[in-house]
C-alpha positions in Angstrom: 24.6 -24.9 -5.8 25.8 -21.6 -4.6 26.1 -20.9 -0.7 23.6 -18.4 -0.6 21.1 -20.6 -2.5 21.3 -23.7 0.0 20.7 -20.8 2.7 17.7 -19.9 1.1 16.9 -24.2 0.8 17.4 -24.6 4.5 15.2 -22.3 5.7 12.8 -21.8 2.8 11.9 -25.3 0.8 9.1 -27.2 2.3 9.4 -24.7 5.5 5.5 -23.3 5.3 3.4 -26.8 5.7 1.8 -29.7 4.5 -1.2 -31.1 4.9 -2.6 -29.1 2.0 -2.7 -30.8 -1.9 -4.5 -29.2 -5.0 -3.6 -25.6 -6.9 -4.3 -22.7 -5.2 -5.1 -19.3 -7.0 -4.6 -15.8 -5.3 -8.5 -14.5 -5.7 -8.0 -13.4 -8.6 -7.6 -16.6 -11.1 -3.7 -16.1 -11.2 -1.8 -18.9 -9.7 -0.7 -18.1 -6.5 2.5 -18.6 -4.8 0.9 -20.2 -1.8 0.7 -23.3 -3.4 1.9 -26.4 -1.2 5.2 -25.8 -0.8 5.6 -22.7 -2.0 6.1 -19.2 -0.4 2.8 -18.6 1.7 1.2 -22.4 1.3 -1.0 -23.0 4.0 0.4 -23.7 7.3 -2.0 -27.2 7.8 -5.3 -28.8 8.1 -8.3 -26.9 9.0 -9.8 -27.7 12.5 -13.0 -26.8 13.7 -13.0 -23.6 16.4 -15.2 -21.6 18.0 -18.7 -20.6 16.5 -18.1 -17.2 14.0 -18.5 -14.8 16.8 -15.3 -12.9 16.0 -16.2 -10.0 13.6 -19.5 -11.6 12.5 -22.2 -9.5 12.8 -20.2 -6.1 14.3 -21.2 -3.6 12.1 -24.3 -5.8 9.9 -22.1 -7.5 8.0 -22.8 -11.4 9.0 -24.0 -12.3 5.6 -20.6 -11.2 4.3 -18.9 -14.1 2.3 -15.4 -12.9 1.9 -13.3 -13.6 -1.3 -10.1 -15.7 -1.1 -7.1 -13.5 0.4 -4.5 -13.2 -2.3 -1.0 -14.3 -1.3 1.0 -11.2 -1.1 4.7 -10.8 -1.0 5.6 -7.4 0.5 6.0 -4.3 -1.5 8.9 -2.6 -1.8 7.4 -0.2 0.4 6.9 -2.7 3.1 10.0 -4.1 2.8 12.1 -1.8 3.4 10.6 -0.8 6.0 10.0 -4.3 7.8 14.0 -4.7 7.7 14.2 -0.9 8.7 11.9 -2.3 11.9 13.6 -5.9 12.5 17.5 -4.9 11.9 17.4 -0.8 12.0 18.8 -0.3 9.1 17.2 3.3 6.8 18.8 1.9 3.1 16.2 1.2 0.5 17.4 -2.7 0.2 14.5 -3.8 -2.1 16.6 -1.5 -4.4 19.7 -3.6 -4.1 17.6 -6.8 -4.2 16.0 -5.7 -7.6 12.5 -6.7 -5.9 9.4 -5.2 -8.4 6.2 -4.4 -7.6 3.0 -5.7 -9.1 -0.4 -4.4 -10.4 -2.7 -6.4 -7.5 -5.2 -7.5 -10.3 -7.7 -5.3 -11.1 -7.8 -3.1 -7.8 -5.3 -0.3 -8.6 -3.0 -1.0 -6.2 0.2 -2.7 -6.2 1.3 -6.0 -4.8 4.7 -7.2 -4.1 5.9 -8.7 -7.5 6.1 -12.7 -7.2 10.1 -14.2 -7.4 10.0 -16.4 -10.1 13.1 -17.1 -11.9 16.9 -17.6 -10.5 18.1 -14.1 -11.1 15.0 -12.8 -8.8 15.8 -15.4 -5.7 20.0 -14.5 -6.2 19.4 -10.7 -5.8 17.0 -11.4 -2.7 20.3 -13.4 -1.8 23.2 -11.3 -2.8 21.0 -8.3 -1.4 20.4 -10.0 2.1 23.8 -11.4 2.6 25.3 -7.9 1.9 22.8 -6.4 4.6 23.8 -8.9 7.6 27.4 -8.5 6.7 26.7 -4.8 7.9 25.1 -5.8 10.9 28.8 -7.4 12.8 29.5 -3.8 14.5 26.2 -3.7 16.1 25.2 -7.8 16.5 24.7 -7.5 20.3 21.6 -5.5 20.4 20.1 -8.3 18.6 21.4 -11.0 20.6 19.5 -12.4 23.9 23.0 -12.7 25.7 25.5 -9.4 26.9 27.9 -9.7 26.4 28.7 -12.1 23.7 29.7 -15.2 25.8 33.1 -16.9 25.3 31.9 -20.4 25.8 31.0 -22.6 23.1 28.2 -24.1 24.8 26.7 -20.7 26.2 26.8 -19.4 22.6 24.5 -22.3 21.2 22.6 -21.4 24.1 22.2 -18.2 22.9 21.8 -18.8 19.4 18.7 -21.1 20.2 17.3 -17.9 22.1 18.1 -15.7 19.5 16.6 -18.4 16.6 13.2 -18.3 18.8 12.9 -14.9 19.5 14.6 -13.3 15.8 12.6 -16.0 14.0 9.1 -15.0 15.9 9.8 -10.9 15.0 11.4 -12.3 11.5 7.6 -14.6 10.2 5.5 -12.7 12.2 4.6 -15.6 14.3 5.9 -17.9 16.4 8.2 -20.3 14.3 7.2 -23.9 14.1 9.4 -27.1 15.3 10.2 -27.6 11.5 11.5 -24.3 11.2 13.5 -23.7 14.4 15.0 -27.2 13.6 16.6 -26.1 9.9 17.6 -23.0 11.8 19.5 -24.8 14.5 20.9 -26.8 11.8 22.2 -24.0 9.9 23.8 -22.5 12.6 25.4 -25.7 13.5 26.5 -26.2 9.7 28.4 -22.9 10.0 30.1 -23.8 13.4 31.2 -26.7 12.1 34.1 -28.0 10.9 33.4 -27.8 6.8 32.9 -23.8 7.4 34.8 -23.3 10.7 32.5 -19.9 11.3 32.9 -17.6 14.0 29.4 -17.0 16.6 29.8 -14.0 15.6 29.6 -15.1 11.6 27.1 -18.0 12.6 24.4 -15.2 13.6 25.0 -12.6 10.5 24.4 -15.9 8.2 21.4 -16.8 10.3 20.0 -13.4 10.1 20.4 -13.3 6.5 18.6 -16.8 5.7 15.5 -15.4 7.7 15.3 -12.0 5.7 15.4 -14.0 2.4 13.8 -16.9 3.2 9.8 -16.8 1.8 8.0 -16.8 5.1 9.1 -13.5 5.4 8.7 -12.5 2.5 5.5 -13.5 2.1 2.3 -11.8 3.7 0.9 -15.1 5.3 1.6 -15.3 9.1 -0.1 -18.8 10.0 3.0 -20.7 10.7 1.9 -24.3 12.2 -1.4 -23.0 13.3 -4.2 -25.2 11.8 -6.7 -22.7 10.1 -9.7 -21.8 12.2 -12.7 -22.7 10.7 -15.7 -20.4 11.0 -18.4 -22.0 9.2 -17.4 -22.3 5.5 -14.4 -19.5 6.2 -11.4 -19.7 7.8 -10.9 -16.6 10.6 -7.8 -15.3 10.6 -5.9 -15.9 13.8 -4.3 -13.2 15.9 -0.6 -13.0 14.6 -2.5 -12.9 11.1 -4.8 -9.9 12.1 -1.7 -8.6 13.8 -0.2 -8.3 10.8 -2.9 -7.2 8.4 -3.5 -4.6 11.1 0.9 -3.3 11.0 0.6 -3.3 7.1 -2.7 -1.8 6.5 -1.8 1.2 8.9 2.1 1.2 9.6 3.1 -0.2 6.2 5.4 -2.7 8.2 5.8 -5.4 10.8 3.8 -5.5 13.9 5.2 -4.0 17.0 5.9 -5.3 20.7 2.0 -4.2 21.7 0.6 -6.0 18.5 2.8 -9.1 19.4 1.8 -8.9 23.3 -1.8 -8.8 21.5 -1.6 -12.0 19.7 0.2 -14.0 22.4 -2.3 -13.2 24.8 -5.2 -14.4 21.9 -6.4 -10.7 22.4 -6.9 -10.0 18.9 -10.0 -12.0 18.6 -13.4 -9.9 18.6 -14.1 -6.9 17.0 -13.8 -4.5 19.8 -10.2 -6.0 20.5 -9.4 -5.4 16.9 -10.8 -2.2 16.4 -8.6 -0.9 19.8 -5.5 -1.8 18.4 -6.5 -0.1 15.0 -7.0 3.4 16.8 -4.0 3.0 18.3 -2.2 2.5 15.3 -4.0 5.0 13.4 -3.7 8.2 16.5 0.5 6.9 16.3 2.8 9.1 13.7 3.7 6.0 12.2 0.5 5.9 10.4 1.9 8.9 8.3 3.2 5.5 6.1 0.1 3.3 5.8 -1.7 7.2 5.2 0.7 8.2 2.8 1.1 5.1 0.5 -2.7 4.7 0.0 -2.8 8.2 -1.2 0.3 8.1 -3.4 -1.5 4.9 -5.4 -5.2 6.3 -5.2 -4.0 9.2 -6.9 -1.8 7.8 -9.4 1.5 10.0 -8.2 3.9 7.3 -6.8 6.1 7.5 -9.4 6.1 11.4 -10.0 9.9 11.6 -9.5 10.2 10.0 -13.0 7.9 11.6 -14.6 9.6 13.1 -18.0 8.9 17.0 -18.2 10.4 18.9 -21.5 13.7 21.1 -21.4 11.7 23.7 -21.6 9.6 23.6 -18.4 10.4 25.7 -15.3 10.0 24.4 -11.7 10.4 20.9 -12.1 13.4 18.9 -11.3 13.6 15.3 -9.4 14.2 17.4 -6.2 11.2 20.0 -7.2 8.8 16.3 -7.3 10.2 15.2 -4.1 9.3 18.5 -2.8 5.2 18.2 -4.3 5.5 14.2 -3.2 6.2 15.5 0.8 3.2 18.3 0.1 0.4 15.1 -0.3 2.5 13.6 2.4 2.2 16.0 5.3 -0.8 17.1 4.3 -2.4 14.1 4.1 -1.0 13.8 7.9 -2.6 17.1 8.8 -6.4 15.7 8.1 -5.9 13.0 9.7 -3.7 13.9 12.9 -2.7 16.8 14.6 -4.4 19.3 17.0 -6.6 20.8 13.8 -7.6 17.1 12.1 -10.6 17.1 11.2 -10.4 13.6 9.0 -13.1 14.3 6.8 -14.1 13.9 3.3 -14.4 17.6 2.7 -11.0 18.7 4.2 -9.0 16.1 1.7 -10.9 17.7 -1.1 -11.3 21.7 -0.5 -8.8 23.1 2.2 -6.7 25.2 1.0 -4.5 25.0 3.7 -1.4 22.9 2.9 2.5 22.1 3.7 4.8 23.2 1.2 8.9 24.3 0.9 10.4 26.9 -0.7 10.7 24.6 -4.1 6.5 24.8 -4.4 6.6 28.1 -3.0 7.6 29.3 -6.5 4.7 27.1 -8.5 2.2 28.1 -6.0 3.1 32.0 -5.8 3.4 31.9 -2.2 5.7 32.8 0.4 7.7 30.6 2.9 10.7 31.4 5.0 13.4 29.1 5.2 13.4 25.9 3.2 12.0 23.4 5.2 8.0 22.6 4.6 5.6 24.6 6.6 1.8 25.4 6.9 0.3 27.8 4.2 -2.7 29.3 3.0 -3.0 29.0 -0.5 -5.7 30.8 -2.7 -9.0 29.2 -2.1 -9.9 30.5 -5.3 -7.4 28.5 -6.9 -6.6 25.5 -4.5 -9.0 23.0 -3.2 -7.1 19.9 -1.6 -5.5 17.0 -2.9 -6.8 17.9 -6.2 -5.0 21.0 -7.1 -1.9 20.2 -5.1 1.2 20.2 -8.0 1.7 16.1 -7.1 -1.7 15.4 -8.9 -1.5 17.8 -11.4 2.1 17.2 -12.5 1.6 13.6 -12.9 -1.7 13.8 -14.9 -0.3 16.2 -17.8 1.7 15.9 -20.3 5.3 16.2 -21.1 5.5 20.3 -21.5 1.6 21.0 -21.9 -1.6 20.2 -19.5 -3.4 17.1 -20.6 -7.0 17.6 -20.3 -8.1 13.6 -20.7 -5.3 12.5 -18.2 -6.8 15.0 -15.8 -10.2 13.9 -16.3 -9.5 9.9 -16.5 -7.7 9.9 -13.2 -10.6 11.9 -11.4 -13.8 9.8 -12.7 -11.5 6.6 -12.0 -9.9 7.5 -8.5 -13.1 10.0 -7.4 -16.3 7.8 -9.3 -14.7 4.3 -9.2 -15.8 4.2 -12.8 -13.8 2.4 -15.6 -13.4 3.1 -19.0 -12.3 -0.1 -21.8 -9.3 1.7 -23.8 -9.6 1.4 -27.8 -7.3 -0.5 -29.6 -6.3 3.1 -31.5 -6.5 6.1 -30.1 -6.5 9.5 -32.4 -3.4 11.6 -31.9 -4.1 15.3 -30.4 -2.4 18.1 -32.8 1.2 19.8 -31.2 0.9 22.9 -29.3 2.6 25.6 -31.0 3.4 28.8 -30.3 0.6 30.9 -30.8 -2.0 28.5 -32.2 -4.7 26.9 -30.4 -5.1 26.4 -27.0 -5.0 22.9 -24.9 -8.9 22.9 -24.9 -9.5 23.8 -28.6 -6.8 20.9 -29.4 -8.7 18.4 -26.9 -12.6 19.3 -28.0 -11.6 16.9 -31.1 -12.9 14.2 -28.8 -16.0 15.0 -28.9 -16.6 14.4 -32.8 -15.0 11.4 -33.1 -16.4 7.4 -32.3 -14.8 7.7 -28.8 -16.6 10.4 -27.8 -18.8 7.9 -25.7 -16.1 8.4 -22.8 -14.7 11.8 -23.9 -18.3 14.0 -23.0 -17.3 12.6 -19.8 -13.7 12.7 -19.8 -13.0 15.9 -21.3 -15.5 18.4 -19.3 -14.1 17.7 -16.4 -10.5 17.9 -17.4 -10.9 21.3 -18.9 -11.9 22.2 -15.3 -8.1 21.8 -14.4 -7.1 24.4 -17.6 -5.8 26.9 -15.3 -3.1 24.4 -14.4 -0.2 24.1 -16.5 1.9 21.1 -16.5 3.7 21.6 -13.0 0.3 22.8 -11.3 1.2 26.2 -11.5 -1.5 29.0 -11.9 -2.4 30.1 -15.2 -5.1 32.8 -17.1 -3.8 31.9 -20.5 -2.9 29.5 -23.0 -0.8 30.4 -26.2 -1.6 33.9 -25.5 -5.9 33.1 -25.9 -7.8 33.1 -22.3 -8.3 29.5 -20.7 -11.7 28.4 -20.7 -12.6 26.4 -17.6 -16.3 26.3 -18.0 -18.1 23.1 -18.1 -20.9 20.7 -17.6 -21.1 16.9 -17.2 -24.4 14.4 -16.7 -23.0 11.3 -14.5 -24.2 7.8 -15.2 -26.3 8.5 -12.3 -27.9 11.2 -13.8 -26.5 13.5 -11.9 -25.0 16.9 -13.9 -22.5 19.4 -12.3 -21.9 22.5 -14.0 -19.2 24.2 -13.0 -16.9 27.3 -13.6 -13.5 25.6 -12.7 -11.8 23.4 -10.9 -12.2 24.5 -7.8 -16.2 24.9 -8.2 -16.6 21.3 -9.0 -14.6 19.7 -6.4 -16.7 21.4 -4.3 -20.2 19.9 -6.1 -18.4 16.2 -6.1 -17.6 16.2 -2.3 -21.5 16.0 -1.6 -21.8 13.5 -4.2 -22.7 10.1 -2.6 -20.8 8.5 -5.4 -17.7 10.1 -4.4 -18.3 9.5 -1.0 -19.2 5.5 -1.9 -16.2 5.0 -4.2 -13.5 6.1 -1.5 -14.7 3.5 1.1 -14.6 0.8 -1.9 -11.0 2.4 -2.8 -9.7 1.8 1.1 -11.2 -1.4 1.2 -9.6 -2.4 -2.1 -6.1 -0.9 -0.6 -7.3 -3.3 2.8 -7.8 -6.1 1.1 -4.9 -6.0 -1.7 -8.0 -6.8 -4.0 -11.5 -6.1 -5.5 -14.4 -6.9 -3.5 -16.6 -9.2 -4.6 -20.5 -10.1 -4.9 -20.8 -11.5 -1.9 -19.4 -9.0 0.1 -22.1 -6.3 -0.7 -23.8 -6.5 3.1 -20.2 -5.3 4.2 -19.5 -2.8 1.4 -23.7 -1.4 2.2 -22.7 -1.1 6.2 -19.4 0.6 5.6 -21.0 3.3 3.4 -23.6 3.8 5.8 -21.6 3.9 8.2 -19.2 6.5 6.6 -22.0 8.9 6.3 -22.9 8.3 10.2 -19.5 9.8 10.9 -20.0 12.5 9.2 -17.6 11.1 6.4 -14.4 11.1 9.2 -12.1 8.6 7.7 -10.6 7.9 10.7 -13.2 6.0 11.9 -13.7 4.4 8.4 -10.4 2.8 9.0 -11.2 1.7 12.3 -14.5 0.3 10.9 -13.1 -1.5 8.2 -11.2 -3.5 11.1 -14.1 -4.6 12.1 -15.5 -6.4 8.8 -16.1 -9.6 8.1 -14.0 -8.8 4.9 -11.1 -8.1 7.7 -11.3 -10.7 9.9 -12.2 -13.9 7.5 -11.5 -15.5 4.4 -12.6 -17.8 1.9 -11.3 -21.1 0.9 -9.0 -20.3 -2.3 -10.2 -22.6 -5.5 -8.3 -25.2 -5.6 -7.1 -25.1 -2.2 -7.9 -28.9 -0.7 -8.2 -28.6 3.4 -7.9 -31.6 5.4 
């Protein structure tokens, strides 16, 4: 056994409970990690608590049965920046650890990928014990004790402070006996004779079991709290919501307010819940949580490898960066800022947007400087996220538009519809120079057995033909005129007809199945799942709700906080309670 693996033993194996037996799924049939024993298991036997007044009931929702939470481990995203937070360091070390992300079931969002096999838990390892070695020139602003004391007995005096107060910032939650025990005797392992470590050494290898160890990995902050039971749910308890809260909005660990929170038990009804959410929201750190959901509703996460021909102009890794940062800060500008609105209707029409001089180029405008700053872009031509060059690029094709990408992404993302993929699907004759255009190529579709989906599909990604494949302008294809006339009847019967892109984004925005699929889309982002049956009273109140505010989604966020869905969880099958 490697040194780095009987790290990980000492402060991982057996570390997150018993008093739990049977096999535990994560809510969505898979097994789960959270098994007994394993990374995320629960933390001990349910005891019964106070009646369900916490979040039952506060916006209509009582009748809410929540699914079972899937056990997470953190994104990449949310790793990095939970070490970024804990230690201060800016390197991308979920890189270094090889850590993967996951599809989270059926939901269209991702999920941190489980570690499964040796080579997995040795890169976590080699990764982490790399990181703390870093950490030496700069160990005293983590340590309780300044300066470093010279004593032997003053420095395990220390360590036990730093173990108590490193562990609680490290799981989220205050550690339990178990766990500051294995610490202690880790530390006291490396002072010992066998290893003969330095304080100094002790801490860095301390710090280094925590970051690998699965309680931190692992989105499940209940530590050697006994569940609360609520009825036939267990409620979340407050370093739990605390959490839930930091990720959903911050995309990382809780901070000192959210920790003074959940000491003080203040995390607890709705109204104390939904002040912590505003404040989260109103802080620029929310530009993460913001940013991420809108990077996976729209499909455009990975842009930066997205494979362009040769021959296409305006695109380069640096050029995607560039239209990435664009859905970044202007997703930041509806939401906060002196002119936020945070409504619906800005996210889908302004024209207003954020752009450097690499866009300026694509979008025919002009910037000073190369930094990003405000525009006005063509209303005629650009109606928010839409039409930004992140969205396009990423839905077209290699060196051409792609009409059925287009079209796919919006009735997926905009209509929460889904479409079953055939087991063959027809190829689309090669552009060439001079021959027919995108849309001629395309309307094959619509004579074939598929065309089911395609009288769908295809009208309304023709909208988005004066778009090449960067997102750039266009009148004309091979030469011909573009065609971005159309007409589509919905599944709920209603039809747009519309003369481009622009003119339809502007029907769907008073759709109420738009509106109704984006609160199901930041619920499913919420809840790192799909919603289920039972949870339709919550789903009905947050839609009504959204409409009340005038379709703000900054008070959908808050709202959401306030759910049953949010606050409470189902039993997991399998998962016996004592």
């Amino acid at each position: 056994m490697t040194r780095a693996v009987r790290l990980l033993c000492l402060l991982g194996a057996g570390a997150i409970g018993a008093g739990c037996t049977g096999s535990i799924t994560d809510g969505e049939g898979n097994p789960d990690p959270g098994g007994p024993g394993q990374p995320g298991g629960p933390g001990g036997p349910v005891t019964s608590g106070p009646a369900a007044k916490p979040g039952a009931g506060a916006i209509g929702d009582s009748a809410t049965v929540p699914g079972a939470a899937p056990v997470r481990r953190l994104t990449r995203l949310e790793y990095d920046n939970t070490v970024r937070d804990l230690l201060g360091v800016t390197m991308s070390i979920s890189k270094d650890a090889q850590l993967g992300d996951a599809e989270s079931g059926n939901a269209g969002f991702v999920r941190g990928g489980s570690i499964t096999g040796g080579d997995d838990a040795r890169n976590l390892m080699n990764a982490s014990a790399a990181l703390s070695e870093t950490l030496v020139p700069r160990l005293g602003s983590f340590l309780p004790c300044s300066p470093i004391p010279a004593g032997t007995g003053e420095q395990d005096a220390c360590a036990d402070k730093f173990i108590a107060q490193f562990g609680k910032r490290a799981y989220r939650r205050p550690l339990t006996q178990r766990e500051t025990e294995m610490a202690r005797a880790l530390y006291a392992a490396q002072r010992g004779p066998e290893v003969g470590a330095t304080f100094e050494k002790a801490i860095t290898t301390l710090i280094g079991a925590f970051i690998q160890s699965p309680q931190f990995l692992y989105h499940w902050e209940l530590g050697a709290n006994a569940p609360i039971k609520d009825g036939a749910l267990i409620r979340y308890n407050g370093y739990e919501i605390a959490s839930r809260l930091s990720y959903l909005f911050w995309a990382t660990m809780p901070d000192d307010k959210l920790f003074a929170a959940a000491d003080a038990d203040a995390l607890k009804t709705p109204e104390q819940i939904a002040l912590q959410a505003r404040r989260l929201l109103n802080d620029e750190r929310a530009r993460q949580g913001l940013t991420d959901f809108h990077l996976q509703w729209m499909e455009i996460g990975n842009l930066i490898q997205t494979p362009k021909d040769d021959s296409v102009k305006n695109f380069s890794p640096a050029i995607a960066q560039s239209m990435l940062n664009e859905t970044r800060d202007f997703v930041t500008s509806v939401f906060q800022g002196p002119k936020a609105t945070g409504t619906l209707e800005t996210l889908l029409t302004s024209s207003a947007s954020v752009i450097d001089g690499n866009l300026a180029k694509i979008y025919g405008a002009s910037v000073s400087g190369t930094d990003p700053q405000p525009v006005a872009l063509n209303p005629a031509q650009r109606a928010g996220l839409l039409t930004q060059a992140a969205f396009l690029t990423a839905h077209a094709d290699t060196g051409d538009s792609h009409p059925v990408k287009r079209g796919d992404a919006l009735l997926r993302r905009m209509l929460c519809m889904e479409f079953k993929i055939p087991d063959m699907v027809p190829p689309v004759p090669d552009s060439m120079p001079g021959g027919a255009t995108t849309r001629d190529r395309f309307t094959m579709h619509s004579m074939m057995p598929c065309a089911t989906c395609h009288t769908l599909i295809d009208p309304i990604g023709f909208s988005f033909e004066g778009y090449d494949t960067v997102g750039a302008w266009r009148t004309t294809d091979q030469g011909k005129p573009v065609d971005t006339t159309g007409s589509v009847t919905l599944s709920s019967g209603t039809t747009l007809k519309f003369n481009n892109a622009v003119e339809l984004i502007g029907q769907l925005v008073k759709l109420p199945d738009v509106q109704d699929c984006l609160t199901t889309q930041w619920m499913r982002y919420m809840l790192g799942r799909r919603e289920v049956q039972s949870e339709e009273p919550t789903t009905k109140a947050i839609k009504d709700l959204f409409r009340k505010n005038n379709f703000d989604f900054r008070e959908l966020l808050v709202d959401l906080t306030r759910t049953r869905s949010f606050t409470h969880r189902s039993v997991s099958p399998g998962e016996v309670l004592q």
